[in-house]
C-alpha positions in Angstrom: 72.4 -54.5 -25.6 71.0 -54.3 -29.1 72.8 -52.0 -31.4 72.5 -51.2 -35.0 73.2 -49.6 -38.0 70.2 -47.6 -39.7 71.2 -46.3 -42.7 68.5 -44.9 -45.9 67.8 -43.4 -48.6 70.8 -45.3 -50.7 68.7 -48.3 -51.7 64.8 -47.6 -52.5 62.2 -49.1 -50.9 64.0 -49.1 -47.5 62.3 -50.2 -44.3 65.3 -49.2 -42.1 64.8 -45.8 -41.6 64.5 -43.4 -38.8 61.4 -42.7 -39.0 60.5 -46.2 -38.8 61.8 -47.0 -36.3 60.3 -43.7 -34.3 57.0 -44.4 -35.5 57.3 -48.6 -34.1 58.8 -46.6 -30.7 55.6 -44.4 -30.0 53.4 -47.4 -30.8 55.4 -50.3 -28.4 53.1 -50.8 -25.0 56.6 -51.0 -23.4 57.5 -47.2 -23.8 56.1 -44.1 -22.0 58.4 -41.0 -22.4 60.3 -39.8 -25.4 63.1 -36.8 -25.7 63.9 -35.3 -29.1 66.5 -33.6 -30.7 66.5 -31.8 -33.5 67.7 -29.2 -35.6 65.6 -28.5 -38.8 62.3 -29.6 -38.3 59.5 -29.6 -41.3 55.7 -30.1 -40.9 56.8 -32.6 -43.6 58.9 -35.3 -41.5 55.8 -34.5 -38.9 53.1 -35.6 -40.8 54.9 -38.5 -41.8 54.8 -40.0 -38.0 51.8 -37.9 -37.1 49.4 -40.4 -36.5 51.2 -42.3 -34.4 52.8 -39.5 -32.3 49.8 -37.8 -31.8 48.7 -41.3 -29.7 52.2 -41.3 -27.6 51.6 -37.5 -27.1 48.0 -39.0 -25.5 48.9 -42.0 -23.7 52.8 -41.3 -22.8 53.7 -39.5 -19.3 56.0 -36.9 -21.2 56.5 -36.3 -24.4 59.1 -33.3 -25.2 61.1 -31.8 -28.4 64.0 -29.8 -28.3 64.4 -27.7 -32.0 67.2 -25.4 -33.2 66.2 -22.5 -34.5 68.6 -20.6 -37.3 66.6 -18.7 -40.4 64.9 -20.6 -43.0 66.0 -23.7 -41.2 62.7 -24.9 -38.9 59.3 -23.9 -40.6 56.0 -22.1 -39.1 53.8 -25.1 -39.9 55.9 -27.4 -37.7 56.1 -25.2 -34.9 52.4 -24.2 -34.9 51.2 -28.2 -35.5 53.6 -28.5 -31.7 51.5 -25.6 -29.9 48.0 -26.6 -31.4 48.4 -29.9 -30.2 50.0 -29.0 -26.9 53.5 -31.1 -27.2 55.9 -29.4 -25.2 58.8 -27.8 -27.3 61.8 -25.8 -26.4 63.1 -24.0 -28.6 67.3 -22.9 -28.9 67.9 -19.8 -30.8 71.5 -17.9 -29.8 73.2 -15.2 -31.4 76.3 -17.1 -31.5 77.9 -18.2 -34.3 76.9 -21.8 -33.4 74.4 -23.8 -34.2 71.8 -26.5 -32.3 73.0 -29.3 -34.3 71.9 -33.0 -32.7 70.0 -35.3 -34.0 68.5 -38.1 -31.2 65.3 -39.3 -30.8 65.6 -40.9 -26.7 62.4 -43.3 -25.5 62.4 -44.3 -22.3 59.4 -47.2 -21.3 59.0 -50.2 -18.3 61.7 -52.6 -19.4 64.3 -50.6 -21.6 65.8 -47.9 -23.4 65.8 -46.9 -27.3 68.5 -44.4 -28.5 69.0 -43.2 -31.7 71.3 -40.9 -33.0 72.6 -40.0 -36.1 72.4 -37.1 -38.9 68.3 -37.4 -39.3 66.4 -34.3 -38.8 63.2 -34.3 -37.9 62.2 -34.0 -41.9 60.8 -36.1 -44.5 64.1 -36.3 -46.2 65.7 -36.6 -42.8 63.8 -39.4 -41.4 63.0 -41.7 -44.3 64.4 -40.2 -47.8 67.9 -38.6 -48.2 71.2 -40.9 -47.3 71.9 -40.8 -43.8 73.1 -42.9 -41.3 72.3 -43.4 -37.7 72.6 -46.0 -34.8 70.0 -47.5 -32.9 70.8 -48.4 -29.1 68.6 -50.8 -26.9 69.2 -51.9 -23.7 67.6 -53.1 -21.0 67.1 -50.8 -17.4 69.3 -52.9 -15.6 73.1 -52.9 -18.9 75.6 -51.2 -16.9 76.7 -50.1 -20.7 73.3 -48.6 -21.7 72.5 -46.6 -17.9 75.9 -45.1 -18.4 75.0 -43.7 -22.2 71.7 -42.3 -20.9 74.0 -40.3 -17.9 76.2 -39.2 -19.8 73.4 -38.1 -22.3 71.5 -36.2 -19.6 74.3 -34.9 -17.6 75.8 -33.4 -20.8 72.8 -32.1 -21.9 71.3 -30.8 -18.8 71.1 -26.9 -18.8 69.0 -27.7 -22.3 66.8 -30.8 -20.8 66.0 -28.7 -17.5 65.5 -24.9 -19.8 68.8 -23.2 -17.7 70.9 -22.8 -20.2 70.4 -18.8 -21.8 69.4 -19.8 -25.3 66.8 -22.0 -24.5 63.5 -21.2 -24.5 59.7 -22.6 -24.1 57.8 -22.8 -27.5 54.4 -20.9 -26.8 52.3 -18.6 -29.5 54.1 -15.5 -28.7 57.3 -17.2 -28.8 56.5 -18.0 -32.5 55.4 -14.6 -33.4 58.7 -13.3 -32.3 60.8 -15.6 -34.5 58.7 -14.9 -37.1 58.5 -11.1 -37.2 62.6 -11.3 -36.6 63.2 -13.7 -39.8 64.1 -16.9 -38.1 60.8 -18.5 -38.9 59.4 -18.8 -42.4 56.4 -20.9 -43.9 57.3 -24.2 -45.0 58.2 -23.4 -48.8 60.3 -20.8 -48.4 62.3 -22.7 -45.6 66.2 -23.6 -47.4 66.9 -27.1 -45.9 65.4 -29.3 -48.5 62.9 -26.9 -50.8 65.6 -24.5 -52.0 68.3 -27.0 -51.7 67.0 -29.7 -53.5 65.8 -27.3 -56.4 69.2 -25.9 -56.6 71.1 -28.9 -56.4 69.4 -30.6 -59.2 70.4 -27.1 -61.4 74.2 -27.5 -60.4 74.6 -31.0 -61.1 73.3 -30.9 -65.0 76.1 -28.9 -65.1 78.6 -30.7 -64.0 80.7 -33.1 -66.4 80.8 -36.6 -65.4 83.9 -38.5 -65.4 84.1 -42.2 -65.1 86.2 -43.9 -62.9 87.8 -47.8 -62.8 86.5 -49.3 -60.3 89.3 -51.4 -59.6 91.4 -48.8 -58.8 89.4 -48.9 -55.2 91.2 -52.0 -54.7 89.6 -55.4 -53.1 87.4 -55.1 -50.0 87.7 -58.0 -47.4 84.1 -59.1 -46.5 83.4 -59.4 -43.0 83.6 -62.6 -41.2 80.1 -64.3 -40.3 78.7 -63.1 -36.9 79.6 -65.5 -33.9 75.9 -65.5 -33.2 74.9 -67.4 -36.1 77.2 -70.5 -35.1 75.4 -72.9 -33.3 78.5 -74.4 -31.5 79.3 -71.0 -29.7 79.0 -70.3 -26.0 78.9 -67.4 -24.7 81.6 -66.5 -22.0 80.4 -66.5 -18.5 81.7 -63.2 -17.6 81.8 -61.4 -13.9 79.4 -58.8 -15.3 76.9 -61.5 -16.3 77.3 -63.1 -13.0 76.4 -59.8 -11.2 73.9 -58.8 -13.1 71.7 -62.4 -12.9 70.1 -61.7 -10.1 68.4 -58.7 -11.3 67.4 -60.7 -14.4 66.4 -63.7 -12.2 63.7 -61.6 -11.1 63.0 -59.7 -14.6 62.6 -63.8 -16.1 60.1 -64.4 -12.6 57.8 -61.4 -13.5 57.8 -62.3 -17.1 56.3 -65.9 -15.6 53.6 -64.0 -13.7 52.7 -61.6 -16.9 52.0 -65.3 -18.2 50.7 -67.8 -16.0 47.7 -67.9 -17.8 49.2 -69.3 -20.2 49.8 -72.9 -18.3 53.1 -74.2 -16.4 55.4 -75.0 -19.4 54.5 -71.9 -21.6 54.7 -69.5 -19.0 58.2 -70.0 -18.7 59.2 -69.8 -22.1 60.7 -66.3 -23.6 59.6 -66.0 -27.0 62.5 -64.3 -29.0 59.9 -61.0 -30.0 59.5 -60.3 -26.3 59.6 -56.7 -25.1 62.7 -56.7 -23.5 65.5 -58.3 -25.9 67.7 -58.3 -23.4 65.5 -60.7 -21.2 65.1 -63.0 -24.1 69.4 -63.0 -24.5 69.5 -64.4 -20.4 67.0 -66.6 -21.4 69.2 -68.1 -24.3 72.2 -68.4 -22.4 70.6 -70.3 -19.5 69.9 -73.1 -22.2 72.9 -72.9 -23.9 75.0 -73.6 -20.2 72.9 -76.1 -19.2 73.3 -77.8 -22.3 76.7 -77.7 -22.1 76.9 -79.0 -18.4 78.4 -75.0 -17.3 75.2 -73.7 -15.6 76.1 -73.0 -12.2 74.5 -75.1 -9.7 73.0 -72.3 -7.7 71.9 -70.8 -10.9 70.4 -74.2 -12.0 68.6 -75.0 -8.6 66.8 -71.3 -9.0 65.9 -72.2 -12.1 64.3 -75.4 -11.4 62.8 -74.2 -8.8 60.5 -72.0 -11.0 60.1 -74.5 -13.9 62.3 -73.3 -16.2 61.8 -75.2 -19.4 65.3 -76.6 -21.1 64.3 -77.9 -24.2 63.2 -77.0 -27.2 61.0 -74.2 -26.9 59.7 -73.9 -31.0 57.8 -76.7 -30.8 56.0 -76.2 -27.6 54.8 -72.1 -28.4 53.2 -73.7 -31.9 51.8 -76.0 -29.7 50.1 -72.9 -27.4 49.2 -71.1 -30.1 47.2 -73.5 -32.0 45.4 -74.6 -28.3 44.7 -70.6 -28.0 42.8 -70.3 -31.4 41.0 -73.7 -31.0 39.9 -72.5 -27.7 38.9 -69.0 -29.8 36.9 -71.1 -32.1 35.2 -73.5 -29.2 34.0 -69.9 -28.6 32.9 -68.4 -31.0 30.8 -71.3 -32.0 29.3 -71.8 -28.5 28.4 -67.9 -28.8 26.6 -68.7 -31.7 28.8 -66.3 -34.2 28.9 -67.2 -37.6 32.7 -68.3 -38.1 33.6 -66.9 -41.5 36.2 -68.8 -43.3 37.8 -65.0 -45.2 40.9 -63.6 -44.4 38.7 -60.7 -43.4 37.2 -62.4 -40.9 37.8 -61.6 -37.1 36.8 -63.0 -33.5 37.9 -60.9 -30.9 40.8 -59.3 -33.0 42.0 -62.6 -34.0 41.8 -63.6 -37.5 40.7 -66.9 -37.4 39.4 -67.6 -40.4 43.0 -66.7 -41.7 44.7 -69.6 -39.1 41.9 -72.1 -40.4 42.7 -71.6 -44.2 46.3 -72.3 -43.4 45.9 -75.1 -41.4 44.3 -76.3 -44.4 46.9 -75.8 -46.7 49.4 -77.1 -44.4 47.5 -80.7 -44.3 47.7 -80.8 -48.0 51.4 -81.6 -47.0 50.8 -83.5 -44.7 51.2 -81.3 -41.9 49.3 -80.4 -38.9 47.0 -83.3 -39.5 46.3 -83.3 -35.9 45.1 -79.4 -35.5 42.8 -80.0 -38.5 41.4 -82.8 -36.7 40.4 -80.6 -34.0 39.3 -77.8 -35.3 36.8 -80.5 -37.8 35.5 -81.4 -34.4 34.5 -78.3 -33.6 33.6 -76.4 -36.8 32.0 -78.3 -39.8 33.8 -77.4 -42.8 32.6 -79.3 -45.6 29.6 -77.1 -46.0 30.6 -74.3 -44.8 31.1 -71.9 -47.8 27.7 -72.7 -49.4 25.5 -71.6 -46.9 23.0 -68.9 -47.4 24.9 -67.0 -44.4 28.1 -67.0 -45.6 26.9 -66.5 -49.1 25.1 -63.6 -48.3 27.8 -62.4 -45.8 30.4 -62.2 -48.8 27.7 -60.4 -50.5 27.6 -57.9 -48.5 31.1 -57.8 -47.6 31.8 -57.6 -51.0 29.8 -54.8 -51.9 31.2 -52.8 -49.1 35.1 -52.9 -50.1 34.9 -53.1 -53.8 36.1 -49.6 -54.6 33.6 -49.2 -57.8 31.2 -52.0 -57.9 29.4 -53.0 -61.2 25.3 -52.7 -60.0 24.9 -55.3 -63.0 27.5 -57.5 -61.9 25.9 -57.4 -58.5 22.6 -57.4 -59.4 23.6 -61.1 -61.3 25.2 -62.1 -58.0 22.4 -61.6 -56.5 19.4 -63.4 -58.3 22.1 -66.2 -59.4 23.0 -67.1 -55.5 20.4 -64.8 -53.4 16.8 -64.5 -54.7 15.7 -67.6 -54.4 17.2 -68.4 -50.8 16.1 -65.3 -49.1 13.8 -66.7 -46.6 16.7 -68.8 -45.4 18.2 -65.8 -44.6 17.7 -64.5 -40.2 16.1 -60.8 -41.2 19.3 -59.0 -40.1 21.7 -60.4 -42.9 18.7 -59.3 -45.2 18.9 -55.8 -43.4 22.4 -55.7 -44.3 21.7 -56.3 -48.0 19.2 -53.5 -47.7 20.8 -51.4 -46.2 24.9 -51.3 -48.2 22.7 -51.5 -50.9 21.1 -47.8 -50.8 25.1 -46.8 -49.3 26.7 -48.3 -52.4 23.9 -47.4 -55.3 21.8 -44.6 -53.6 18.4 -46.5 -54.5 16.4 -49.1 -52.6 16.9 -53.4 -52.5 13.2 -54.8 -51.3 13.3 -58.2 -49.9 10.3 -59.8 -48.8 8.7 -58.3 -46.1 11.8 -56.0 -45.4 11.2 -52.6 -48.1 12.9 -49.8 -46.5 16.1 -49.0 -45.1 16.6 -49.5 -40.8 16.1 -45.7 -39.9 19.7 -44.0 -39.3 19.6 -42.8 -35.3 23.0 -41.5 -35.1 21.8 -38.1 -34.2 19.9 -39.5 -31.3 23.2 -41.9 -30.0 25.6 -38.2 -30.5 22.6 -36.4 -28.5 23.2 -39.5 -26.0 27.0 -39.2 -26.1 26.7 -35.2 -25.4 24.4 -35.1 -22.7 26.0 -34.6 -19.4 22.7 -34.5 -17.3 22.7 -38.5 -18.0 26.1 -39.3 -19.3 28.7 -37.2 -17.7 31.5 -39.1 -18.5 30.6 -38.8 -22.2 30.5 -42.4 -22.7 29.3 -44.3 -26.5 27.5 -47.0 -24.8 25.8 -47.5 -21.3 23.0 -50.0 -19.8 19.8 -49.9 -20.9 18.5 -48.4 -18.0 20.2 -45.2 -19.2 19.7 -45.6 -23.1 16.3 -46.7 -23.3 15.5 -48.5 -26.3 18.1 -46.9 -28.2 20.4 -49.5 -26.1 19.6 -52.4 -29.1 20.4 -50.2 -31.7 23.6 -49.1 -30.6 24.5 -52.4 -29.3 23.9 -53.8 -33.4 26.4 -51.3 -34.2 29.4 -52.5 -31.5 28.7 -56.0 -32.2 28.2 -56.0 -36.3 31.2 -54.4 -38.4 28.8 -54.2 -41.5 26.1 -51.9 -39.4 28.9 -49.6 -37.9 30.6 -49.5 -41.6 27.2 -48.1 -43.0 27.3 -45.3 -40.5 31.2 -44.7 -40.1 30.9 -41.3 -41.9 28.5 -39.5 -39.5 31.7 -39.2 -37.2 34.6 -37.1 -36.9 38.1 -38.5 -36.0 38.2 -37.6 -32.5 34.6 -39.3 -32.0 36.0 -42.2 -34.2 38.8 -42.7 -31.6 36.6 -42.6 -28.8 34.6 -45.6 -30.4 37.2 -47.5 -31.1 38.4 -47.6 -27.4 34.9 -48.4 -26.3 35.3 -51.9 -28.4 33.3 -50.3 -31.8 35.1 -52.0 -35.0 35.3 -48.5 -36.2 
């Protein structure tokens, strides 16, 4: 079990927030329900984890809140973002002189739990700015520990999680007019949990006078002892609750090898210390660390063997793997006939290789990695490389695309300086390009040779495409060309060209955006 402290808001610049660690929860593959508790909640904390919580609330099988409701404490903008968006909400609004105080924000996903609970409302201050404290559980399905907090949880809980309970109630439209028209519910800036607080606070406290205190009055403070974890001499006791629970891990460490058999005999067997399931990766220590010390059991060791379990040093070995990868990436991408750029900006399927290839060269500066360089200078000829017309132009163009307020003059110099006079060593669709971000950036035309006008803009045509049920039903971007026509090769430009797609990005709105994205369009 993984457990630990989150506490912000104290120290600036904080990364160990609440809200943090929500918005990495509803973007890990491994999790598909969350449950959340809260009892002010501010379109403000919302639209700091929108983004990302408007995916889960897309992709995850439920997705559920469950808000207090007391006057001035939960705002209308919050509530209404909820309903629009069609995330299921409870509300609990009582009479009593009690209020719906929890704070835990509960994701459930393949391989394990995440629990965290603490004082963070589901506000901006709450989740990432005002000094709170919380504590983050993870455990795997299979902790005896961690299954018992998530029954107790939900059998303490239960006339809330299952809507029995009298003050509970399910957040639709009407609902919210009710709360409103009675006073609970208020728009955002009128709300008193942070606007009104805040603002009075800061009033009060220029008031107050401010005695100094000794601070050694406070008395010493023993530090705390250095984890056992960090000792490399320790071993872990081989307790009866390890030994019952190997079995079920056996099997967790056996699927992990089939998730990764592609990956060859030794690597497939290998738990790297980032995998999902932290708990896995914990087993997989421990098996080392017995074996090392001549304590593995010998039915335990025999299983073990018996699915290649690597013993030794494992570092060395996934360095190894991922170097092969990328050099089997590159082999690629040059077979394909893609011009390998040597810019951190430059991608081939996802992977940034010409980031990898730039540190490989730094690295043989000292001496190191002498052997990958060799490698990768046997497949990719690098001593050239960055003077070519392609890659010239191709940083050009680049270039002019993410500079937020290019200098035409400065431009127009880089141009006839490294350009002009190489332009028929140019392939017509790099001096496209140049035409083309040229009217984007500077709204006039860039003739080249033979080239004078801008490729005609047929987005209208691909959306009438996308729209038209009669021939695309599904609503796809992209089909054969049987079903395109000769639209096909314009759209297929776009898909496999970021600079094309960039010159046409703002013709779409954010749900057609995400839609191209998940067809493969570097949108």
């Amino acid at each position: 079990m993984r457990v630990e402290f989150l506490g912000h808001g104290l120290h600036k610049n904080h990364t160990n927030t609440v809200g943090h660690y929500m918005i990495d929860s509803f973007k890990n593959e491994d999790y598909y329900s969350f449950v959340g508790f809260s009892a002010f909640t501010k379109m403000s904390g919302i639209n700091r984890i929108k983004k990302e919580l408007l995916e889960a609330s897309k992709k995850f099988k439920y997705l559920k809140f469950y808000l207090g409701i007391v006057p001035k404490g939960t705002s209308r903008e919050a509530l209404q973002f909820l309903i629009d968006n069609n995330i299921e909400t409870w509300i609990f609004c009582t009479e009593d002189q009690i209020m719906f105080h929890p704070k835990i924000y509960f994701f459930q996903g393949k391989h394990n739990y995440r629990f965290i609970t603490g004082s963070s409302n589901l506000t901006s201050f709450g989740l990432f700015d005002n000094i709170e404290a919380s504590t983050f559980f993870e455990f795997s399905k299979t902790n005896q520990q961690g299954k018992k907090l998530v029954r107790q949880f939900e059998e303490y809980f239960e006339p809330i999680l299952n809507g029995t309970d009298k003050n509970v109630q399910k957040l639709t439209q009407e609902v919210l007019k009710d709360l409103e028209e009675s006073g609970f519910i208020w728009p955002e800036s009128k709300t008193d949990a942070e606007f009104e607080f805040v603002k009075s606070n800061k009033k009060a406290f220029a008031k107050r006078k401010k005695i100094k205190f000794d601070k050694g009055s406070l008395g010493e403070i023993e530090s705390k002892p250095p984890s056992y974890k960090n000792d490399a001499d320790y071993i872990p006791a081989i307790t009866q609750d390890y030994l019952n629970s190997w079995p079920d891990f056996f099997d967790l460490f056996k699927e992990f090898k089939k998730e990764n058999r592609e990956k060859g005999e030794k690597y497939s067997v290998t738990v790297p210390s980032d995998y999902k399931n932290p708990s896995l990766y914990n087993w997989y220590l421990k098996q080392k660390i017995y074996y090392k010390n001549k304590i593995l059991p010998d039915d335990h060791e025999e299983l073990l063997k018996q699915e290649q379990f690597y013993f030794g040093d494992a570092h060395k070995l996934w360095q190894e793997w991922k170097a092969d990868t990328k050099l089997k990436l590159l082999q690629e991408a040059v077979d394909e006939g893609e011009n390998v750029g040597l810019s951190q900006r430059y991608e081939y399927k996802g992977v940034r290789i010409g980031t990898w290839i730039q540190g490989i060269k730094k690295a043989n500066k000292s001496g190191k990695k002498l052997d990958v360089m060799e490698k990768i200078n046997d497949i990719l000829d690098l001593s050239s490389k960055s003077r070519t017309p392609v890659d010239t132009a191709t940083r050009f163009v680049n270039d002019l695309l993410e500079r937020e307020n290019p200098n035409k003059a400065n431009f127009q110099n880089r141009f006839n300086s490294a350009l002009r006079d190489r332009i028929d060593e140019l392939p017509d669709e790099i001096q496209q390009d140049i035409v083309d971000v040229w009217y984007l950036v500077f709204d006039e035309e860039r003739p080249l040779g033979r080239i004078r006008t801008r490729q005609k803009d047929r987005t209208e045509e691909w959306k009438s495409f996308r729209y038209n049920k009669s021939i695309n039903p599904e609503g796809y971007w992209s089909l054969t060309e049987s079903k395109i026509g000769n639209l096909y090769h314009w759209i297929r430009q776009k898909r496999e060209n970021r600079t094309r797609m960039e010159l046409i990005r703002k013709n779409f709105n954010q749900q057609e955006k995400s839609e191209l994205r998940r067809e493969g369009f570097p949108i």
